[in-house]
C-alpha angles and dihedrals in degrees: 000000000000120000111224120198123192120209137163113012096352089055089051100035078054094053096043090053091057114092115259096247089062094051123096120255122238138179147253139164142220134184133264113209114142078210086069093046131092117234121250107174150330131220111182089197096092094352089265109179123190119204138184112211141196104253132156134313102347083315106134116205117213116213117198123176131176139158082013099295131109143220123175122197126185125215102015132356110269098212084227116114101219113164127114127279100256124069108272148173126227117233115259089249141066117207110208116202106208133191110204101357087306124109124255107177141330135244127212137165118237107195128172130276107223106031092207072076111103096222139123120248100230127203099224115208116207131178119232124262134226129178109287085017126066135192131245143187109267096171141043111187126189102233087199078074110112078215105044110108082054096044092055097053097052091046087051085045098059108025104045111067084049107037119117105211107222090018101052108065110225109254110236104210109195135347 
């Protein structure tokens, strides 16, 4: 029996034709800057502060903060505060972890924001949200972690596409 190989556009038409969920999942990343982010609301009592942000493929991110503390949400605002307890600071940037060229889940770095703080920065991993169903967080990395980078994407991998906001208890990796 004959090999055949597909390369090219074979290769790619192939791969295309394959369901999402059997797709590999890749990366890309998008800034996280509040001055490129349209103001949703502000509240003075704790200096809470709700944005709308650019995200990814039509995908918008939703940054609140209050009592200087942060929580970031994609698709639609949960209406859920999840952040950690000390104050903190999200990275400047958002990885996306996409199937098929759509977007999972996000990952974003939480880190304190005094560093005298003995606290772990945490990669936080969230699905992503649409109307009638938001997203949550499903994962809590510790970003001391050699592997957690790697950690975060493979949570994000395998737990998104299944995870049941409010059922499915977030996983805490690490400290």
């Amino acid at each position: 029996m004959k090999s055949v190989w597909l390369t090219g556009a074979g290769a790619l038409a192939l791969a295309g034709a394959l369901p999402a969920s059997a797709q590999r999942a890749t990366s890309a990343y998008t800034p996280l800057d509040a001055e490129r982010c349209q103001v949703i609301e502000r509240i003075e009592e704790g200096a809470s502060v709700r944005w709308r942000c650019p995200g990814r493929g039509g995908v918008a991110l939703f940054l609140n903060t209050g009592d200087a503390r942060y929580d970031l949400d994609a698709g639609i605002d949960n209406g859920r505060w999840e952040s950690l307890t000390p104050l903190n600071t999200p990275g400047p940037n958002v990885e996306w972890r996409l199937r098929g060229g759509r977007p999972i889940a996000i990952i974003y770095r939480l880190a304190p924001a005094d560093p005298a703080v003995d606290f772990a920065p945490a990669l936080i991993v969230e699905t992503i949200g649409a109307r009638g169903r938001p997203g949550c967080e499903i994962a809590r990395i510790d970003a001391r972690r050699a592997d957690a980078n790697l950690v975060a994407r493979a949570e994000a991998d395998t737990r998104a596409a299944h995870f049941h906001c409010g059922r499915d208890r977030a996983a805490t990796i690490g400290r």
